[in-house]
TORPATI-401897 format. One record per residue (C-alpha): residue number from 1; residue in three letters; z, y, x. Coordinates in nm, 3 decimals. Each point is the difference from the previous one (the first is absolute). Example, Ala and Ser with C-alpha at 12.3 -4.5 7.8 and 13.67 -1.06 7.14 Angstrom:
<sites>
> pos,code,Z,Y,X
> 1,ALA,0.780,-0.450,1.230
> 2,SER,-0.066,0.344,0.137
</sites>
This chain:
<sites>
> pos,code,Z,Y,X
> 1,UNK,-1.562,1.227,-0.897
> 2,UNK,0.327,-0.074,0.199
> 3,UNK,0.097,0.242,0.238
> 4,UNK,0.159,-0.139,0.286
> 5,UNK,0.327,0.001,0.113
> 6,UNK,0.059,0.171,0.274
> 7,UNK,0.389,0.075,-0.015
> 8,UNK,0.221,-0.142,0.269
> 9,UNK,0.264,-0.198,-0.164
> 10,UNK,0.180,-0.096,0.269
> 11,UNK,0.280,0.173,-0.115
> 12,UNK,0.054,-0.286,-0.291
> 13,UNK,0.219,-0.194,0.292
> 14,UNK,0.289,0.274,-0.025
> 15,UNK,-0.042,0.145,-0.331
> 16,UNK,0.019,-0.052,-0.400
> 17,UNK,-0.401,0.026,-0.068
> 18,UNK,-0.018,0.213,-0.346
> 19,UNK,-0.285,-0.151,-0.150
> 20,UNK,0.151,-0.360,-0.007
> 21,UNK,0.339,0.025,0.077
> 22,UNK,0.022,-0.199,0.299
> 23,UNK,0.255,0.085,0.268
> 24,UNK,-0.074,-0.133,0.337
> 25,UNK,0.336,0.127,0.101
> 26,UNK,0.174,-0.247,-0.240
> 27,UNK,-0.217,-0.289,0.117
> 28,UNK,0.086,-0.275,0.228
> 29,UNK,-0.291,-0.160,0.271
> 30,UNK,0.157,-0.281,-0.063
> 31,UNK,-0.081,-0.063,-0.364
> 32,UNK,-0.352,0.128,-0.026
> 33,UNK,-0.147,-0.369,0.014
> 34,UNK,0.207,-0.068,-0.315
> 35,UNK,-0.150,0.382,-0.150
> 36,UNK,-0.330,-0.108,0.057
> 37,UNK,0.016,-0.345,-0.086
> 38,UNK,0.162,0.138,-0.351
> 39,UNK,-0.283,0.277,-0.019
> 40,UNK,-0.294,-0.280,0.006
> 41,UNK,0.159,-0.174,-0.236
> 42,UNK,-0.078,0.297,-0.269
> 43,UNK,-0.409,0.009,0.090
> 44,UNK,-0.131,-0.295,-0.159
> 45,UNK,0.122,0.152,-0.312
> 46,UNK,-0.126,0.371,0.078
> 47,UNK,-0.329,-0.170,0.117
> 48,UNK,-0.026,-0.220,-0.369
> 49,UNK,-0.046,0.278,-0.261
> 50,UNK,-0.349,0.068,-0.152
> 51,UNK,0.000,0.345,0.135
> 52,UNK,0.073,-0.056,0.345
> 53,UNK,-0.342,0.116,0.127
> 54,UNK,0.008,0.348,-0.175
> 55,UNK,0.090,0.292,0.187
> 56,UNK,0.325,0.183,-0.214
> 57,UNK,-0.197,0.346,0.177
> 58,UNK,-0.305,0.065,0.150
> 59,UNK,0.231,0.062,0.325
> 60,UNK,0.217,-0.303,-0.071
> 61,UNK,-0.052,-0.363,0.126
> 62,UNK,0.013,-0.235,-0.254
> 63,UNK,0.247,-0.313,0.014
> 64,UNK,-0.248,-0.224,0.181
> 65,UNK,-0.086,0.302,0.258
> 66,UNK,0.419,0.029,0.065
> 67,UNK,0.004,-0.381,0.049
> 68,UNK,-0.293,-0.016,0.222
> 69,UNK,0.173,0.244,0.200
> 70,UNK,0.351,-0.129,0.018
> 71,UNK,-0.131,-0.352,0.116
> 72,UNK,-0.189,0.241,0.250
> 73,UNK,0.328,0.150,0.114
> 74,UNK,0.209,-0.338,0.032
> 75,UNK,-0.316,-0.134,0.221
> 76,UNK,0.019,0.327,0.215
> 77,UNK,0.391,0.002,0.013
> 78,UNK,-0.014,-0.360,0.117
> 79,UNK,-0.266,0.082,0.259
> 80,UNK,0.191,0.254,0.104
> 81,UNK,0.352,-0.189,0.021
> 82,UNK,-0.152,-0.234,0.194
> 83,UNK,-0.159,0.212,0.249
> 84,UNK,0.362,0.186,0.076
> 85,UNK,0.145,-0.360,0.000
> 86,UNK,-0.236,-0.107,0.311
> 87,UNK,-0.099,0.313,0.182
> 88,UNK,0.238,0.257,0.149
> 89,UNK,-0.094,0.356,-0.194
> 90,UNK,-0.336,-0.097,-0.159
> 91,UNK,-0.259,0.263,-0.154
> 92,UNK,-0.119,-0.089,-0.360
> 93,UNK,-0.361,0.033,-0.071
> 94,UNK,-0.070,0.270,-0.259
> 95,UNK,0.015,-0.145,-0.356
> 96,UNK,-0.212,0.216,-0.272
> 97,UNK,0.132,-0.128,-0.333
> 98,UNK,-0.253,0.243,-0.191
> 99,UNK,-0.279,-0.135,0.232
> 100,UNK,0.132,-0.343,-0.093
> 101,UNK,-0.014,0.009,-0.343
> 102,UNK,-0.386,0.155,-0.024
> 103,UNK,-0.097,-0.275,0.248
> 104,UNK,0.176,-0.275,-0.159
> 105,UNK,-0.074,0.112,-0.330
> 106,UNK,0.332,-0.033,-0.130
> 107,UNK,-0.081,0.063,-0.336
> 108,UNK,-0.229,-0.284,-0.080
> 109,UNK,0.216,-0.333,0.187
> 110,UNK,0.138,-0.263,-0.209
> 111,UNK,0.345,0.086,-0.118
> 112,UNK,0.110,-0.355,-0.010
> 113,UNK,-0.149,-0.030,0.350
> 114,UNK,0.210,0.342,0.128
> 115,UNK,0.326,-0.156,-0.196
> 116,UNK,-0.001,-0.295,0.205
> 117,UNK,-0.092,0.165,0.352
> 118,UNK,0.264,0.295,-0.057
> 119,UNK,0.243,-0.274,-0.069
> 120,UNK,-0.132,-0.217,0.306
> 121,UNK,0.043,0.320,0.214
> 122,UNK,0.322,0.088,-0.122
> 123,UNK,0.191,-0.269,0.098
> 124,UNK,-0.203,0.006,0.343
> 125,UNK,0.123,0.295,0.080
> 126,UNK,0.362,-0.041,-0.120
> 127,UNK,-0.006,-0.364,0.165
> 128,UNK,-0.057,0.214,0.319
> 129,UNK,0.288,0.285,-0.047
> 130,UNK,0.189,-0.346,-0.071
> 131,UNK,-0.083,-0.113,0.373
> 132,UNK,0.099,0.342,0.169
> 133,UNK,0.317,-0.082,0.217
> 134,UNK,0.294,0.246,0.025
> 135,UNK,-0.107,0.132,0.334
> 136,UNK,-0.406,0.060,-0.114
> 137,UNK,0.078,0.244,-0.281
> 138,UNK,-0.055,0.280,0.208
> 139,UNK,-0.312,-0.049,0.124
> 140,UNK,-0.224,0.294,0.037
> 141,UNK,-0.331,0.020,-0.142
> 142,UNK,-0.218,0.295,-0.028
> 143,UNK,-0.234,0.136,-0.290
> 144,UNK,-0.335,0.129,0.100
> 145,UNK,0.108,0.383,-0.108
> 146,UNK,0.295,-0.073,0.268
> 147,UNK,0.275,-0.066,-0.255
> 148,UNK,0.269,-0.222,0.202
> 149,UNK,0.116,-0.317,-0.211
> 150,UNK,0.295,-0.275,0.093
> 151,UNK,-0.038,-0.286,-0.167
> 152,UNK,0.291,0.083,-0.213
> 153,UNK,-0.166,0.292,-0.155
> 154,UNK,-0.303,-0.089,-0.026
> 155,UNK,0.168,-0.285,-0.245
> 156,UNK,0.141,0.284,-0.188
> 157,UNK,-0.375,0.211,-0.025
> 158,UNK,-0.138,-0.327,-0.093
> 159,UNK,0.225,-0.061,-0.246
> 160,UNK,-0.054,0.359,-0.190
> 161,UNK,-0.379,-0.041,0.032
> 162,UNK,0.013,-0.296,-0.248
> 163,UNK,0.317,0.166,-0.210
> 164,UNK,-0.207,0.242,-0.022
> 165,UNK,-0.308,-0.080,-0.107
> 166,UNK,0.177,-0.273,-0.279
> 167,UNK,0.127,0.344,-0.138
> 168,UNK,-0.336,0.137,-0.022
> 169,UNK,-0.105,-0.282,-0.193
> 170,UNK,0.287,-0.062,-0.233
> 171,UNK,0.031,0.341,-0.062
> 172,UNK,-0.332,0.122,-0.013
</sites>
Protein backbone atom coordinates (compact mmCIF):
# COMPACT_ATOMS: atom_id res chain seq x y z
CA UNK A 1 0.00 0.00 0.00
CA UNK A 2 1.09 3.70 -0.59
CA UNK A 3 1.22 5.77 2.28
CA UNK A 4 0.33 9.14 1.61
CA UNK A 5 2.15 12.08 1.46
CA UNK A 6 1.56 14.29 3.82
CA UNK A 7 4.82 16.55 3.88
CA UNK A 8 4.48 20.19 3.03
CA UNK A 9 6.79 20.93 0.26
CA UNK A 10 6.30 24.25 -0.09
CA UNK A 11 9.62 24.92 0.74
CA UNK A 12 10.80 23.48 -2.92
CA UNK A 13 10.16 27.36 -4.18
CA UNK A 14 13.35 28.62 -2.14
CA UNK A 15 15.39 25.64 -1.75
CA UNK A 16 17.67 22.81 -3.51
CA UNK A 17 15.13 19.70 -2.85
CA UNK A 18 17.65 16.65 -1.89
CA UNK A 19 15.88 13.92 -3.33
CA UNK A 20 15.92 15.35 -6.96
CA UNK A 21 18.12 18.06 -7.02
CA UNK A 22 15.94 20.75 -8.00
CA UNK A 23 16.59 24.28 -6.76
CA UNK A 24 13.67 26.55 -6.85
CA UNK A 25 16.03 29.28 -5.86
CA UNK A 26 17.94 28.92 -9.20
CA UNK A 27 14.71 28.85 -11.21
CA UNK A 28 13.18 31.52 -13.21
CA UNK A 29 8.92 31.95 -13.41
CA UNK A 30 9.58 32.87 -16.49
CA UNK A 31 10.86 29.70 -18.09
CA UNK A 32 8.76 27.07 -16.42
CA UNK A 33 6.40 26.78 -19.61
CA UNK A 34 9.57 25.81 -21.54
CA UNK A 35 10.51 23.16 -18.20
CA UNK A 36 7.35 21.64 -18.52
CA UNK A 37 6.87 21.60 -22.04
CA UNK A 38 10.55 19.78 -22.09
CA UNK A 39 9.40 17.43 -19.11
CA UNK A 40 6.26 16.00 -21.26
CA UNK A 41 8.27 15.48 -23.87
CA UNK A 42 10.17 12.52 -21.80
CA UNK A 43 6.59 10.58 -20.80
CA UNK A 44 5.59 8.96 -23.85
CA UNK A 45 8.79 7.16 -23.59
CA UNK A 46 8.56 6.42 -19.68
CA UNK A 47 4.86 5.44 -20.40
CA UNK A 48 6.10 2.81 -23.56
CA UNK A 49 8.14 0.14 -21.69
CA UNK A 50 6.60 -3.34 -20.98
CA UNK A 51 6.91 -2.82 -17.33
CA UNK A 52 5.29 0.34 -16.90
CA UNK A 53 2.35 -1.05 -14.89
CA UNK A 54 4.52 -2.82 -12.17
CA UNK A 55 5.05 -1.26 -9.00
CA UNK A 56 9.30 -1.06 -8.46
CA UNK A 57 7.90 -1.49 -4.35
CA UNK A 58 4.93 -2.39 -2.80
CA UNK A 59 5.00 1.45 -1.57
CA UNK A 60 6.09 2.74 -4.97
CA UNK A 61 3.83 3.89 -7.90
CA UNK A 62 4.65 2.39 -10.91
CA UNK A 63 5.43 4.52 -14.19
CA UNK A 64 1.81 4.63 -15.34
CA UNK A 65 0.64 5.60 -11.57
CA UNK A 66 3.51 8.72 -11.75
CA UNK A 67 2.06 9.66 -15.18
CA UNK A 68 -1.48 9.51 -14.18
CA UNK A 69 -0.55 11.77 -11.55
CA UNK A 70 1.57 14.32 -13.24
CA UNK A 71 -1.19 14.87 -15.98
CA UNK A 72 -3.29 15.22 -12.64
CA UNK A 73 -1.00 17.95 -11.40
CA UNK A 74 -0.67 20.02 -14.80
CA UNK A 75 -4.75 19.86 -14.87
CA UNK A 76 -4.81 21.14 -11.16
CA UNK A 77 -1.94 23.73 -11.71
CA UNK A 78 -3.85 25.05 -14.71
CA UNK A 79 -7.09 25.19 -12.71
CA UNK A 80 -5.44 26.82 -10.31
CA UNK A 81 -3.50 29.51 -12.56
CA UNK A 82 -6.51 30.34 -13.92
CA UNK A 83 -8.47 30.90 -10.91
CA UNK A 84 -5.59 33.52 -9.50
CA UNK A 85 -5.63 34.97 -13.09
CA UNK A 86 -9.54 35.97 -12.77
CA UNK A 87 -10.35 36.26 -9.11
CA UNK A 88 -8.60 38.53 -6.61
CA UNK A 89 -7.07 35.95 -3.73
CA UNK A 90 -8.99 32.74 -4.60
CA UNK A 91 -9.23 29.54 -2.21
CA UNK A 92 -8.33 26.19 -3.99
CA UNK A 93 -10.54 23.31 -3.33
CA UNK A 94 -8.73 20.51 -1.50
CA UNK A 95 -7.03 18.12 -3.98
CA UNK A 96 -6.38 14.40 -2.47
CA UNK A 97 -3.86 12.91 -4.91
CA UNK A 98 -3.91 9.50 -2.84
CA UNK A 99 -7.77 9.66 -2.95
CA UNK A 100 -7.32 10.30 -6.66
CA UNK A 101 -5.43 7.61 -7.62
CA UNK A 102 -7.72 4.74 -5.64
CA UNK A 103 -10.74 6.40 -7.29
CA UNK A 104 -9.37 6.71 -10.64
CA UNK A 105 -7.67 3.58 -10.50
CA UNK A 106 -4.53 4.76 -11.74
CA UNK A 107 -3.00 1.61 -12.06
CA UNK A 108 -5.17 -0.04 -14.61
CA UNK A 109 -5.67 3.23 -17.50
CA UNK A 110 -4.25 2.91 -20.82
CA UNK A 111 -0.70 4.09 -20.92
CA UNK A 112 -0.93 5.24 -24.45
CA UNK A 113 -4.17 6.98 -23.42
CA UNK A 114 -2.25 8.79 -20.14
CA UNK A 115 0.85 9.61 -22.71
CA UNK A 116 -1.27 11.58 -24.85
CA UNK A 117 -3.46 13.42 -22.06
CA UNK A 118 -0.21 14.25 -19.88
CA UNK A 119 1.15 15.67 -23.04
CA UNK A 120 -2.29 17.46 -23.93
CA UNK A 121 -2.19 18.89 -20.32
CA UNK A 122 1.22 19.89 -20.37
CA UNK A 123 1.25 22.24 -22.89
CA UNK A 124 -2.24 23.52 -21.45
CA UNK A 125 -0.84 24.49 -18.63
CA UNK A 126 2.46 25.95 -19.95
CA UNK A 127 0.30 27.69 -22.84
CA UNK A 128 -1.28 29.43 -19.76
CA UNK A 129 2.06 30.50 -17.68
CA UNK A 130 2.80 31.66 -21.44
CA UNK A 131 -0.33 34.12 -21.21
CA UNK A 132 0.52 35.54 -17.63
CA UNK A 133 1.41 39.32 -18.22
CA UNK A 134 4.26 41.03 -16.29
CA UNK A 135 1.95 42.68 -13.85
CA UNK A 136 -0.27 39.14 -13.01
CA UNK A 137 2.71 37.16 -11.72
CA UNK A 138 1.98 37.98 -8.36
CA UNK A 139 -1.24 37.00 -7.94
CA UNK A 140 -2.22 35.43 -4.73
CA UNK A 141 -3.83 32.21 -4.47
CA UNK A 142 -4.38 30.18 -1.44
CA UNK A 143 -4.05 26.29 -0.71
CA UNK A 144 -6.74 24.73 1.34
CA UNK A 145 -4.10 24.05 4.42
CA UNK A 146 -3.64 28.06 4.11
CA UNK A 147 -0.31 27.98 2.27
CA UNK A 148 -0.14 31.55 0.40
CA UNK A 149 0.94 31.15 -3.41
CA UNK A 150 1.76 34.13 -6.16
CA UNK A 151 1.53 33.04 -9.30
CA UNK A 152 5.22 33.16 -9.64
CA UNK A 153 5.78 30.51 -7.13
CA UNK A 154 3.37 28.51 -7.57
CA UNK A 155 5.14 28.15 -11.26
CA UNK A 156 8.19 27.21 -9.40
CA UNK A 157 6.17 24.32 -6.92
CA UNK A 158 4.62 23.22 -10.06
CA UNK A 159 7.55 22.87 -11.75
CA UNK A 160 9.37 20.57 -8.89
CA UNK A 161 6.19 18.46 -8.58
CA UNK A 162 6.78 17.09 -12.15
CA UNK A 163 10.91 17.29 -11.74
CA UNK A 164 10.24 15.46 -9.21
CA UNK A 165 8.28 12.79 -9.82
CA UNK A 166 10.36 12.20 -13.52
CA UNK A 167 13.20 11.48 -10.92
CA UNK A 168 11.22 8.96 -9.18
CA UNK A 169 10.64 7.25 -12.27
CA UNK A 170 13.96 7.40 -14.01
CA UNK A 171 15.63 6.64 -11.06
CA UNK A 172 13.59 4.25 -9.44
Amino acid sequence: MIEPDTKDWTWVITRRCPECGFDGSTMSHTAVADAIRADAEDWPRRLSGADVTVRPRPTVWSALEYGCHVRDVHRIFNERVSLMLTEDGPHFPNWDQDATAIDDDYGSQDPAVVSSELVDAARTVADTYDRVTRDAWGRRGFRSNGSEFTIESIAVYHLHDIVHHAHDVDHG
